[in-house]
C-alpha positions as CSV (number, residue, x, y, z in Angstrom):
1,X,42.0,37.2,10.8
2,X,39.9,37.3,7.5
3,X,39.0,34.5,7.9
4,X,36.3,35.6,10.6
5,X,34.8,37.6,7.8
6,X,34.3,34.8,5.5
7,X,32.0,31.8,7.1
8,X,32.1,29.6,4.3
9,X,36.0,29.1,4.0
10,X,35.7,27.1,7.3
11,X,34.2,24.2,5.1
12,X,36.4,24.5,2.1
13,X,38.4,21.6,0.9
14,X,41.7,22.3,-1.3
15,X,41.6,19.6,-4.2
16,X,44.8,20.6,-5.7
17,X,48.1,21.4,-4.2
18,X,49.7,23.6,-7.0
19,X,53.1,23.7,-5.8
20,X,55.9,25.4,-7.5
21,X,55.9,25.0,-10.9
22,X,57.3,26.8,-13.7
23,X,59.5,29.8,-12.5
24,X,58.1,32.1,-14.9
25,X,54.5,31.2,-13.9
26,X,55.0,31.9,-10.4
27,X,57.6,35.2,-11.2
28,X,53.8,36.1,-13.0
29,X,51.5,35.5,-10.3
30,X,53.8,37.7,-8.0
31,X,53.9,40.7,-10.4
32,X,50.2,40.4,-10.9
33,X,49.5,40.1,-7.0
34,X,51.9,43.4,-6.3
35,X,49.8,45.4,-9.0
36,X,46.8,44.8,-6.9
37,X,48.3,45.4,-3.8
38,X,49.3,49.2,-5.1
39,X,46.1,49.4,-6.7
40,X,44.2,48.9,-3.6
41,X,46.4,50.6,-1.2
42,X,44.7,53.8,0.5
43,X,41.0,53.1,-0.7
44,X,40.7,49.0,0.6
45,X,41.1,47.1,3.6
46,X,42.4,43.9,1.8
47,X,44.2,40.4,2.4
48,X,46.1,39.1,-0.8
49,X,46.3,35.4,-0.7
50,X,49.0,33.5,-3.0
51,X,48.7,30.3,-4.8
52,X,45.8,28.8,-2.7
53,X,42.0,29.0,-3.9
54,X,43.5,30.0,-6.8
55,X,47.0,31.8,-8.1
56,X,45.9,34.9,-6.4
57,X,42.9,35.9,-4.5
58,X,41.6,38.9,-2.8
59,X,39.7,39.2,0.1
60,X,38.0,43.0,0.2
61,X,37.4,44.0,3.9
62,X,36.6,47.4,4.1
63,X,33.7,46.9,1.6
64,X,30.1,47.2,3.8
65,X,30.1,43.4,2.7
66,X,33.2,41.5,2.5
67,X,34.0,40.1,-0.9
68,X,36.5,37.4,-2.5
69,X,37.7,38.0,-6.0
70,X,39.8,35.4,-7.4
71,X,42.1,35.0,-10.2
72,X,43.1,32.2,-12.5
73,X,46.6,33.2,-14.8
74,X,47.0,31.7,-17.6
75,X,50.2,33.2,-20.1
76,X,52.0,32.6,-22.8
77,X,54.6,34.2,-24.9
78,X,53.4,37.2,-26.9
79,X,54.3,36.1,-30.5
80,X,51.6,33.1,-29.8
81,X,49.1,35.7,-30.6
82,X,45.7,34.1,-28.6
83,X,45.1,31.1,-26.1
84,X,43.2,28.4,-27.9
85,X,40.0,27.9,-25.6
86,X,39.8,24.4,-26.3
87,X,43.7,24.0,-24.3
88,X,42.1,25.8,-21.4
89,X,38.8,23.3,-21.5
90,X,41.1,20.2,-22.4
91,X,42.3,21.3,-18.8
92,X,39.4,21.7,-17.1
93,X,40.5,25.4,-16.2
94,X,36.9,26.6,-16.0
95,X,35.7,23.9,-14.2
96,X,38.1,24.8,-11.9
97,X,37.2,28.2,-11.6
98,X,33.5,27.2,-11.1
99,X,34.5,25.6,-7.7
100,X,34.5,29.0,-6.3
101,X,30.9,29.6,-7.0
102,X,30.2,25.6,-5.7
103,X,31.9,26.6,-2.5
104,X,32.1,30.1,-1.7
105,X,29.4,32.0,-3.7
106,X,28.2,33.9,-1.3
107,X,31.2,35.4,-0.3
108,X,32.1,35.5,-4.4
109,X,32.3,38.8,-5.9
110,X,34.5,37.9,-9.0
111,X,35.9,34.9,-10.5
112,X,38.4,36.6,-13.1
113,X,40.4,34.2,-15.4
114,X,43.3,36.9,-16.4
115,X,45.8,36.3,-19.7
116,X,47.6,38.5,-21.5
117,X,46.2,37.3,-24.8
118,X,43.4,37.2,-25.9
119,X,41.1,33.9,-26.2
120,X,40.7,31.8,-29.4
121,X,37.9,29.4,-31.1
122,X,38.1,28.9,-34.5
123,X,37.1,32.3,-36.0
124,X,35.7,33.9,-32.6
125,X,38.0,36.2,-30.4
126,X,37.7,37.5,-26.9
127,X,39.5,40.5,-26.2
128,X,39.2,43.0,-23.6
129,X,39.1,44.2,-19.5
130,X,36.6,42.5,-17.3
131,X,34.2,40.2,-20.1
132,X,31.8,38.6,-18.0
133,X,31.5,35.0,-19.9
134,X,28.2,34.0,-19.6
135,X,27.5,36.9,-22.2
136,X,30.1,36.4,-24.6
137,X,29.3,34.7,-28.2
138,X,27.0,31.6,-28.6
139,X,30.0,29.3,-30.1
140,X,32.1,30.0,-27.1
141,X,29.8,30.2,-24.4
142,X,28.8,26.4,-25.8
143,X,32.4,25.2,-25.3
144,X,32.7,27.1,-21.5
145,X,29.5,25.2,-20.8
146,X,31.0,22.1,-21.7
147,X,33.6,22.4,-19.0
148,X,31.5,24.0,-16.7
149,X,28.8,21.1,-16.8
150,X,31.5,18.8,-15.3
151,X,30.8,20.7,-11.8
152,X,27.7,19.1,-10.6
153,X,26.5,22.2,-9.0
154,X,26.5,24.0,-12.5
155,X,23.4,22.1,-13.4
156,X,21.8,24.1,-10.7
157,X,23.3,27.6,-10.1
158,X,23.6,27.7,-14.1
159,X,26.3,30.2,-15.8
160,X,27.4,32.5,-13.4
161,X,27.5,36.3,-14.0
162,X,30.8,36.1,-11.5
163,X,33.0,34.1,-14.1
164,X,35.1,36.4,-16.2
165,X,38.2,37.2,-18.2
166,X,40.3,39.7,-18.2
167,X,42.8,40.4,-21.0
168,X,46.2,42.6,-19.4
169,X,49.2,44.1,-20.8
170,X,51.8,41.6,-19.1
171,X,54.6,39.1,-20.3
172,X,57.2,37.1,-19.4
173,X,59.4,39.9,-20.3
174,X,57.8,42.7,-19.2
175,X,56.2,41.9,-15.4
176,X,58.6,43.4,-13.4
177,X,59.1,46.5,-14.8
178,X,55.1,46.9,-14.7
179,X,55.3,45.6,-11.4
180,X,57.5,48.4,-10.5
181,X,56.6,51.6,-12.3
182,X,52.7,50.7,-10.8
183,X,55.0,50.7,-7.1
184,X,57.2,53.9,-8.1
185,X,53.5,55.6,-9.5
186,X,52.1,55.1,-5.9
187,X,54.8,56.6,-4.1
188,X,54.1,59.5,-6.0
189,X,50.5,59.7,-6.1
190,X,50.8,59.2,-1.9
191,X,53.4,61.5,-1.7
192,X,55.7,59.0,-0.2
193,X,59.0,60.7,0.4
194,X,62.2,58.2,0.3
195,X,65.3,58.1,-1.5
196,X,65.5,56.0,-4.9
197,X,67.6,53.5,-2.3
198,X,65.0,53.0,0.3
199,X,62.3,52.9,-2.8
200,X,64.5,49.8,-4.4
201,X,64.9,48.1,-1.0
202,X,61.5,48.6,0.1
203,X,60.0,47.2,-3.4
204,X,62.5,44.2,-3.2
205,X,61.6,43.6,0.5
206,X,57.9,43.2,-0.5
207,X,58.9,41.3,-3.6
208,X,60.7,38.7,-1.6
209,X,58.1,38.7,1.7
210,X,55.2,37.7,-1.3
211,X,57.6,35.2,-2.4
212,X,57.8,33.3,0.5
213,X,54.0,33.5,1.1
214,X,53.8,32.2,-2.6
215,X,56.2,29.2,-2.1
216,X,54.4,28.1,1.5
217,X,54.3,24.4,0.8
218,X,50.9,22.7,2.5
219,X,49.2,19.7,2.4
220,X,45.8,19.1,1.0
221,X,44.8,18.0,4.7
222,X,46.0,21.2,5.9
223,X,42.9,23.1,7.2
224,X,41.9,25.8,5.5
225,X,41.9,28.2,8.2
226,X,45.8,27.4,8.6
227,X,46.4,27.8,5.5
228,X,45.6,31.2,4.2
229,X,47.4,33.3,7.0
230,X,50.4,31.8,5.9
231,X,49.8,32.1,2.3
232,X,48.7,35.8,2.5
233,X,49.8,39.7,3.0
234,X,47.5,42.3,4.5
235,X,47.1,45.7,3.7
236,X,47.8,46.8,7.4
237,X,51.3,44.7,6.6
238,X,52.1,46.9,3.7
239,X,51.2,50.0,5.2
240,X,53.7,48.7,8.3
241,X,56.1,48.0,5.6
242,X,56.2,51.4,4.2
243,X,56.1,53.0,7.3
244,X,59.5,51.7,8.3
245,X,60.6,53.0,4.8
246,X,59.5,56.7,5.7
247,X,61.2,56.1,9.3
248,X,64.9,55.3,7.4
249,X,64.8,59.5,6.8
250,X,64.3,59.9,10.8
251,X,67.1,57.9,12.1
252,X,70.0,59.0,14.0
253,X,73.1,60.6,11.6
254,X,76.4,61.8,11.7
255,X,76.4,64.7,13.9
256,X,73.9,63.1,16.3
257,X,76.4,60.1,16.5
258,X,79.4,62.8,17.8
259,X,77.8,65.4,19.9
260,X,75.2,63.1,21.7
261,X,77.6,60.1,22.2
262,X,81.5,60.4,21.1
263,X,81.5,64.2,22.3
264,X,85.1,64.2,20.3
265,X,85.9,64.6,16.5
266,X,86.8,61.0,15.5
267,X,90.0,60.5,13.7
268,X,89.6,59.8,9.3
269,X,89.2,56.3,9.7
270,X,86.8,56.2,12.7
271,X,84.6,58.6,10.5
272,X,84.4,56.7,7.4
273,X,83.5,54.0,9.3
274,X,81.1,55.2,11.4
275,X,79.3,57.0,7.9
276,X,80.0,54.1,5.9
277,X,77.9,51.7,8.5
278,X,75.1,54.8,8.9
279,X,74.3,53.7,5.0
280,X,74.8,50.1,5.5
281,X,72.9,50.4,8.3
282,X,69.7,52.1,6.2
283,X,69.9,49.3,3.5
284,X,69.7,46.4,6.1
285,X,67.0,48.8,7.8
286,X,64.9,48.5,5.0
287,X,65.7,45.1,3.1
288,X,65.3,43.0,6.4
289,X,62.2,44.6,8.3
290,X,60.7,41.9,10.3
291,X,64.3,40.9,11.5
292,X,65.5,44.5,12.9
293,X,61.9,45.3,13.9
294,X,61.5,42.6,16.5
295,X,65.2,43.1,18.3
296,X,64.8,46.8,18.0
297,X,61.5,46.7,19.7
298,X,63.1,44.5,21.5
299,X,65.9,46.9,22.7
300,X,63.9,50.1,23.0
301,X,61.8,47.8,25.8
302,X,64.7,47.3,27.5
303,X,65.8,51.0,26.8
304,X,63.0,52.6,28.0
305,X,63.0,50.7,31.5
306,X,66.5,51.6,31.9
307,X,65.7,54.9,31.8
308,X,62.8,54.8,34.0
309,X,64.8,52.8,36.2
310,X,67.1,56.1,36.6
311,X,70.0,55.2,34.0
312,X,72.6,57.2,33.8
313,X,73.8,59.0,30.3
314,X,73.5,58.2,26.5
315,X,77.0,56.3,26.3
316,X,76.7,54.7,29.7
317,X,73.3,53.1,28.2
318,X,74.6,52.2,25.0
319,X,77.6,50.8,26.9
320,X,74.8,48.0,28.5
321,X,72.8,47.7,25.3
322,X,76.1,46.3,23.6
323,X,76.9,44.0,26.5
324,X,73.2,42.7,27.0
325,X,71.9,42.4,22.9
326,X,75.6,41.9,21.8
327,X,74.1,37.9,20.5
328,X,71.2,38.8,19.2
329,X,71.9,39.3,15.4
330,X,70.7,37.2,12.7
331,X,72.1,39.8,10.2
332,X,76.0,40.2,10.4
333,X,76.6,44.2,11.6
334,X,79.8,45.3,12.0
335,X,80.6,47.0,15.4
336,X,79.8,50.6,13.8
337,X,76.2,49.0,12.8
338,X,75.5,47.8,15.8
339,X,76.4,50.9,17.7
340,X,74.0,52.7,15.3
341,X,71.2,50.7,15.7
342,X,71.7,50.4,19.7
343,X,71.6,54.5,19.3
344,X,68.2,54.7,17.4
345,X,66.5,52.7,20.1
346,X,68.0,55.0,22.6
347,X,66.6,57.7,21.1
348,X,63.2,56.1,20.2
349,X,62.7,55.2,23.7
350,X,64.0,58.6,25.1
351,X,61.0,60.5,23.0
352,X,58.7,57.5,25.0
353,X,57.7,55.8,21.6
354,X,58.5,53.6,18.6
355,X,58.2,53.6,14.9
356,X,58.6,49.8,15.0
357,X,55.6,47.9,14.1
């Protein structure tokens, strides 16, 4: 658990319950969190954490020191131009931010508020990637400090070096699609080899898994340590994630279907079943992961006694499979998909392993 990594979460307190707020906000904060996840993927260890701490946090564990980079969104509509600093002071939003350095410093790499305009007082702009604040001009840094002092352990760590803001190309309007040509750039920069099907289903199964992590209701007397794992998404869950993606191009098809289990030709309409369900079968496959993989591992268990047990042939297994698992289904499958599915644990515990995770 990252937790273990990170001693000084075990005494944080929550002081805010954010909740589900604006739809657009939270849409946002999911884009934003998916952009890190492919950013990170293949060079960090990494637990993303949703809407606790802060509207998205990462926790860095491959690093020879484990680190916690946090970040505040704040948006508006791109016509608006700039954010008005004083609305983010009126709000206390740096003050806010500063209770990661009260609480967690050491374990604090980066406190990054992130906005998609740039900030605004009177005649001074900030604009740009990664502006550390405590260097940024006199007038401004005057007005941070003004929200900052309202933390009474500012008056003794001072302006942090780790408070920052970043300014990023995203909107209201434009998130997802950012969100998804940064997901369709990593499948080809890792070589990931899946249909443009499996692609959509796998990005919409990781869109809605972050969304439920995201809308995890708690209560500020939740522990801590409670909390998080069901607010966040580790790397090793994406890499499982995408795995059973790659898998979809391995599983049983047609021809298997006839000459290891029907032996006959099947009439028109038994074949455009049985081909309709094998495609069905792939988008189900891949849009409902944590459902299929637990009664599929499940099934290839049970599969892979029978067969030590001395079972007899394919169909005579499959056969048992239907009348033993026959309730297990959360998902409706037709007859066809269920067949399919019962097939591809045969096979997965014939070859004496599984690509479930």
């Amino acid at each position: 658990m990252v937790t273990e990594l990170y001693p000084n979460l075990k005494k944080y307190v929550i002081r805010e319950n954010k909740g589900s707020m604006a739809y657009n906000r939270l849409a946002m904060q999911l884009s934003f969190a998916m952009l890190q996840l492919f950013e990170l993927y293949k060079n960090s260890s990494f637990t993303i954490s949703l809407d606790c701490i802060d509207d998205v946090v990462v926790f860095k564990t491959s690093d020879e020191s484990p680190n916690i980079t946090t970040y505040q969104l704040k948006t508006k509509d791109s016509n608006a131009g700039s954010f008005e600093l004083k609305a983010l002071t009126s709000k206390s939003v740096f003050q806010k931010m500063y209770d990661h350095i009260e609480k967690i410093d050491e374990d604090v790499k980066e406190v990054i508020l992130v906005s998609n305009l740039s900030l605004k007082y009177k005649d001074k702009i900030i604009s740009g990637e990664s502006i550390t604040l405590s260097e940024v001009d006199e007038k401004i840094r005057d007005i941070i400090c003004e929200d900052l002092s309202k933390n009474s352990e500012f008056h003794t760590k001072g302006f942090s070096e780790k408070l920052k803001f970043s300014q990023i190309d995203m909107s209201i309007q434009n998130h997802l699609d950012i969100s998804k040509n940064k997901f369709n750039q990593l499948l080809l920069n890792q070589k990931i080899d899946i249909s443009l099907v499996t692609a959509e289903a796998l990005f919409n199964t990781l869109h809605h898994i972050l969304h439920t992590k995201q809308c995890h209701e708690f209560s500020l007397q939740d522990d801590i340590l409670t909390i998080l794992p069901k607010k966040s998404f580790t790397s090793t869950d994406f890499e499982k994630i995408i795995e059973n993606a790659k898998n979809v191009s391995e599983l049983i098809n047609f021809s298997d279907i006839i000459d290891k289990y029907k032996y006959k030709n099947l009439n028109l309409m038994e074949e455009s079943k049985y081909k309709q369900a094998l495609a069905t079968f792939k988008d189900k496959f891949t849009s409902a992961p944590n459902i299929l993989n637990s009664i599929m591992k499940k099934i290839i268990d049970y599969s892979r006694q029978r067969i030590i047990n001395g079972s007899g042939s394919r169909e005579e297994l499959l056969t048992e499979l239907k009348q033993e698992f026959i309730q297990e289904f959360e998902l409706y499958f037709s007859p066809q998909e269920k067949e399919i599915l019962f097939m591809n644990c045969i096979e997965q515990a014939i070859e004496g392993g599984s690509n479930v995770g």
